[in-house]
C-alpha positions in Angstrom: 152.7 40.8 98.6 149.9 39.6 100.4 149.1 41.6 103.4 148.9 40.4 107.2 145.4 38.6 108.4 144.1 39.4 111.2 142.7 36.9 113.4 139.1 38.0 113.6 136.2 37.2 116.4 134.7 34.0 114.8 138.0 32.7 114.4 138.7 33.1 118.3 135.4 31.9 119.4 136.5 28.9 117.0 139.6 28.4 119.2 137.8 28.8 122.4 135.4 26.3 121.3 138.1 24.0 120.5 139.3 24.5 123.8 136.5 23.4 125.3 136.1 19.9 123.2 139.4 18.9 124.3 138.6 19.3 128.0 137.4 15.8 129.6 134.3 15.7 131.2 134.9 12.5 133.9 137.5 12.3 135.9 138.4 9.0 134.6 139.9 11.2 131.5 141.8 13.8 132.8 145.6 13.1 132.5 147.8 13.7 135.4 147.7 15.1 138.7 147.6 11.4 139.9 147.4 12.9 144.0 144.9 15.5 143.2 142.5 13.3 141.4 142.9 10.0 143.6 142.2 12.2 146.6 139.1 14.5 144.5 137.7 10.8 143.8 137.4 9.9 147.2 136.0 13.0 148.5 133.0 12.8 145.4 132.1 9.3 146.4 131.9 10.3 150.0 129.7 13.4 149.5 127.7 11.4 147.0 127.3 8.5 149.5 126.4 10.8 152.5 123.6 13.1 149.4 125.4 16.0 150.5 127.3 19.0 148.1 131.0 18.7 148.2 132.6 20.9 150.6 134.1 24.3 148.8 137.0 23.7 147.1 140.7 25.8 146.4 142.4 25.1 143.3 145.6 26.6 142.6 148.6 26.6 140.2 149.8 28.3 137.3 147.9 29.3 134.2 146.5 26.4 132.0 147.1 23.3 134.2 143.2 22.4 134.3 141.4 24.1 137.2 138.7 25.2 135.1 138.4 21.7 133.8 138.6 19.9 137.2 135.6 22.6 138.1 133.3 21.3 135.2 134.7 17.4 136.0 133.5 18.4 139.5 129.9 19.1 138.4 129.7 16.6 136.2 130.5 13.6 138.8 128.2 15.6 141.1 125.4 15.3 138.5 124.8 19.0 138.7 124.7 22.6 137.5 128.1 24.8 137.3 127.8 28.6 137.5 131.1 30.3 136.1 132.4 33.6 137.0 135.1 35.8 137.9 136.8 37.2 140.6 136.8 41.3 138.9 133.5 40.3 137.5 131.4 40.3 140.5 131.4 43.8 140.7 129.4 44.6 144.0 127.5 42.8 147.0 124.1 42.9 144.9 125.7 40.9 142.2 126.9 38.0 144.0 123.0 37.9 146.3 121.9 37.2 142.6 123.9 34.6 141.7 123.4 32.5 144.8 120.1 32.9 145.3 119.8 31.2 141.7 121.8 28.3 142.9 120.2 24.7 142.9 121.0 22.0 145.7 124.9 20.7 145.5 125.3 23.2 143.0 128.8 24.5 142.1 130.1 28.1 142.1 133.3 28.4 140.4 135.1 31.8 140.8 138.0 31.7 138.3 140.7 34.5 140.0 139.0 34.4 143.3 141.9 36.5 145.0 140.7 39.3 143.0 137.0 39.1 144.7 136.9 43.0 146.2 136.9 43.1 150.3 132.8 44.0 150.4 132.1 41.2 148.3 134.9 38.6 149.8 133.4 39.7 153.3 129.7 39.4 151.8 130.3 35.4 150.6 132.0 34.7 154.2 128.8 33.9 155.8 127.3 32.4 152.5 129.9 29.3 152.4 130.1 29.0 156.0 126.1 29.1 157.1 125.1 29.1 153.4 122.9 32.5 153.9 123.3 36.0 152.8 123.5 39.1 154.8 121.7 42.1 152.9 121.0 45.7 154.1 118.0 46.6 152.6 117.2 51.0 152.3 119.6 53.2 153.5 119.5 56.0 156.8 117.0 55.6 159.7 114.7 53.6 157.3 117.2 50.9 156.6 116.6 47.1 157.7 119.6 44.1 157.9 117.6 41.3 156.3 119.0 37.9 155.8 118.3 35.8 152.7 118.3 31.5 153.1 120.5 29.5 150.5 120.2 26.5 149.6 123.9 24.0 150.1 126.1 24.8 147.1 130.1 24.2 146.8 132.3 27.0 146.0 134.9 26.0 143.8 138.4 28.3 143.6 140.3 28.6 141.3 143.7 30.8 141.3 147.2 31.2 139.7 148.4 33.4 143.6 147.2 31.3 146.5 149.2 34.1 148.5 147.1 36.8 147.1 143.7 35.4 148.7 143.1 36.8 152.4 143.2 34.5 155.3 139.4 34.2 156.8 138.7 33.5 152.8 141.0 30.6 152.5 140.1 29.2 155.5 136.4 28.6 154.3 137.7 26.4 152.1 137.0 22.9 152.9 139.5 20.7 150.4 142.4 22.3 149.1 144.8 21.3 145.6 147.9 22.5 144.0 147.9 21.6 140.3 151.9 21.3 139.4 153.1 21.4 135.9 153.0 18.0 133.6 155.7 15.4 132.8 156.7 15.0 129.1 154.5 11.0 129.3 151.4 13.0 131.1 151.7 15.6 128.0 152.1 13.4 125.2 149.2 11.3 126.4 146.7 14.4 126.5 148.4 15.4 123.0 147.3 11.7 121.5 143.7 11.9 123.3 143.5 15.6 121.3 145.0 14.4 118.1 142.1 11.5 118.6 139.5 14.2 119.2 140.5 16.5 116.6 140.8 13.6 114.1 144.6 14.7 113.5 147.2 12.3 111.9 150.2 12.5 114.4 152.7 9.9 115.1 154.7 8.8 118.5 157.8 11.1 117.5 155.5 14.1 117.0 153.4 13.8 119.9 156.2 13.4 121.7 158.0 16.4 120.3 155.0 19.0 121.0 155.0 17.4 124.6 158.2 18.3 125.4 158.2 21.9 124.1 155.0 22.6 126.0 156.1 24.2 128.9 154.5 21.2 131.5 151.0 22.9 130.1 148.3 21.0 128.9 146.7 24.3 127.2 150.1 24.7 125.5 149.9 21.4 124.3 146.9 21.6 122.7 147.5 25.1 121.1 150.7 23.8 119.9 149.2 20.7 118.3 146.3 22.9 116.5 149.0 24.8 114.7 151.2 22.2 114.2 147.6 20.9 111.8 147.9 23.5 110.2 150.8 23.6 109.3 150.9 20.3 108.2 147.6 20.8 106.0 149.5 23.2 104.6 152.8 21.8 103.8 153.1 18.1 105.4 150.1 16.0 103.4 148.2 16.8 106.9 150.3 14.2 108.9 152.6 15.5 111.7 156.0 13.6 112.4 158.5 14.8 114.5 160.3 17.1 111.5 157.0 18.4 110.7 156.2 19.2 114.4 159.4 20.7 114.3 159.2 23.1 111.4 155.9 24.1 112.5 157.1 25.0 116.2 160.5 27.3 114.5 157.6 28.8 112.2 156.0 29.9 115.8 159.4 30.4 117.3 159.5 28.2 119.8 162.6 26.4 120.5 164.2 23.3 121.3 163.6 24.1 125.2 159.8 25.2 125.1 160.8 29.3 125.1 159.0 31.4 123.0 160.1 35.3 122.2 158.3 36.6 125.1 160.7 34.0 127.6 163.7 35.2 124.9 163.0 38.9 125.4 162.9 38.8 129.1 166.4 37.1 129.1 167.4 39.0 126.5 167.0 42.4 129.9 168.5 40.1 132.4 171.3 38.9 130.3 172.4 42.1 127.8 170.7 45.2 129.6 171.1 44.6 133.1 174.0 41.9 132.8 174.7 40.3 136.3 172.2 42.8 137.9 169.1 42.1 139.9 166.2 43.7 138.3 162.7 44.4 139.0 159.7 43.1 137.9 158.1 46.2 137.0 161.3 47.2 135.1 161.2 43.8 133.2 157.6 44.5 132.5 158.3 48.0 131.2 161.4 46.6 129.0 159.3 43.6 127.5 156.0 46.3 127.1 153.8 43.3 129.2 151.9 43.9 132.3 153.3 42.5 135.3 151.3 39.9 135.7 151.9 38.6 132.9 155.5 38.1 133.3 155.4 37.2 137.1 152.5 34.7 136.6 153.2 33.2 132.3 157.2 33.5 131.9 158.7 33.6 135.5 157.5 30.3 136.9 158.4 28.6 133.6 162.3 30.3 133.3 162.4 28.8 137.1 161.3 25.5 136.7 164.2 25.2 133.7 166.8 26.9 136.1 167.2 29.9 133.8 165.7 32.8 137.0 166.1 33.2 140.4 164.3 35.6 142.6 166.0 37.5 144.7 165.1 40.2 147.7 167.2 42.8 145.0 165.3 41.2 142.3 165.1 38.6 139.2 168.9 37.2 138.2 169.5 35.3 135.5 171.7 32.1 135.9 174.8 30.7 133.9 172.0 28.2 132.0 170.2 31.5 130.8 173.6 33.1 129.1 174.5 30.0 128.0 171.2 29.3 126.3 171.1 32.9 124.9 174.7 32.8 123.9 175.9 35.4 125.9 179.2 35.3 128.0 178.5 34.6 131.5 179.5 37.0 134.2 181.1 36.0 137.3 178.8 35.8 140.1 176.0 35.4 138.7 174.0 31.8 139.7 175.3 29.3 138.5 179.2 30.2 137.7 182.2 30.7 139.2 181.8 32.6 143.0 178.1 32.8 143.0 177.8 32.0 146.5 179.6 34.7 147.9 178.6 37.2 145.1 174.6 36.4 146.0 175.3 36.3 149.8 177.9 39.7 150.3 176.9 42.4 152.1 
């Protein structure tokens, strides 16, 4: 029998450099989000008309819809540098006085998870996007002196999955602000043929198509789901990937007909057999699936809304009829969806 491989680090730098291939780099490529990019191509023209940086921008939406690419896009229509980060990364005033003081004219700042910036260093970049300076206390005690340190005009560019999360006086420094909504099934199977093209993988209209649907209106999805539908056609299909071999591959990943995979099954699977009919928590869903919170409010939640299988309510998640009858479980009276929800969700 041979024993399990583990997927070792060369093989996920591989992935992540695959990743960043299929991004486009003009905004001329990028698929979808037809308001977000007709109104991002005005504002670029504008600020390259007038030779000024592009006022700071807010991107949010759930995971994998392209804010990171539309940040790169951004610098490359701008013609200049990007300077990637994270939120949790910047760790303390000092570290965030030495990134901007390395940043160009027009340059861009992307903060990926920027509602997890802490307070001192949220409170530090107020006056940095605002007057474009930096407020720094230099020494400590009687000996200490408030200097201030000149920047030169950069854009801050946003990105987050909880536009909630970010405080007030932060959000309102931002200049231009985008949701990114999931894809349509044409958007995804039109990214999945520009991919195919790049990856120089054989795939016809029925198999584009057929990873499309099942990608859970995600372009990263679609792209993950296309690499392993190569290989599993390298390995079993002659290389070329039809509609049964994009299906066989996909079962071999156990993802179904609807886009679900096990971690969407196994949070159904509480909702619908552990806590049948009952509103339940996120942390106790979290607990019962072994995931971290975020993950399930942020990954599974918004995709089980979007296909009418979870509602949130102020007791907590419900399932709905769809999700039973999906899972093949007998619905329960009451719950959305069947028979007398309305006055089982709205009783006292």
């Amino acid at each position: 029998m041979t024993e399990p491989r583990l997927v070792g680090p060369a093989e996920l730098e591989e992935e992540r450099a695959l990743d960043v291939t299929l991004r486009p780099r003009r905004l001329d490529d990028f698929v979808g989000q037809p308001a977000v990019r007709e109104q991002l191509q005005i504002l670029l023209e504008a600020a390259q008309g007038r030779g000024e940086a592009l006022d700071h921008v807010l991107l949010y939406g759930p995971p994998g819809l392209g804010k990171t690419t539309l940040a790169q896009i951004i610098a490359g229509e701008m013609g200049v540098t990007m300077r990637p980060t994270s939120g949790p990364a910047i760790e303390h005033q000092g570290m965030l006085a030495s990134i901007l003081t390395n940043l160009g004219d027009g340059d861009i700042f992307f903060i990926d998870e920027v509602h997890r910036l802490s307070r001192t260093v949220e409170e530090a970049l107020y006056p940095a996007m605002e007057e474009f300076s930096f407020d720094w206390v230099a020494g400590k005690g009687a000996s200490a002196q408030a200097l201030r340190l000149e920047l030169k005009r950069f854009t801050v560019v946003g990105a987050t999955t909880r536009a909630g999360a970010l405080g007030g006086p932060l959000r309102d420094r931002f200049g231009i602000t985008f949701r990114l909504d999931f894809y349509d099934a044409g958007e995804l199977t039109a990214i999945v043929r520009r991919s195919a093209g790049l990856l120089r993988i054989a795939v016809d209209d029925a198999g584009a198509e057929l990873i499309a649907a099942r990608s859970r209106g995600t372009p990263r999805i679609a792209n993950r789901l296309l690499r392993r539908a190569r290989d599993f056609a390298q390995v079993r299909a002659a290389g070329r990937i039809d509609a049964a071999v994009a299906a066989e591959s996909l079962a071999v990943l156990g993802i179904d007909e609807t886009g679900l995979d096990e971690l969407d099954r196994r949070v159904l699977g509480v909702l619908c057999r552990a806590y049948a009919g009952r509103p339940v928590g996120l942390g106790t869903i979290a607990v019962s699936v072994s995931e971290d919170p975020d993950t399930v409010e942020d990954v599974v939640e918004p995709f089980l809304i979007r296909l009418g299988f979870l509602v949130r309510t102020p007791q907590g998640r419900l399932a709905t009829a769809g999700a039973y009858r999906h899972l093949g479980e007998p619905v329960p009276s009451g719950v959305p969806g069947a028979a007398g929800a309305q006055s089982s969700l709205f009783a006292s």
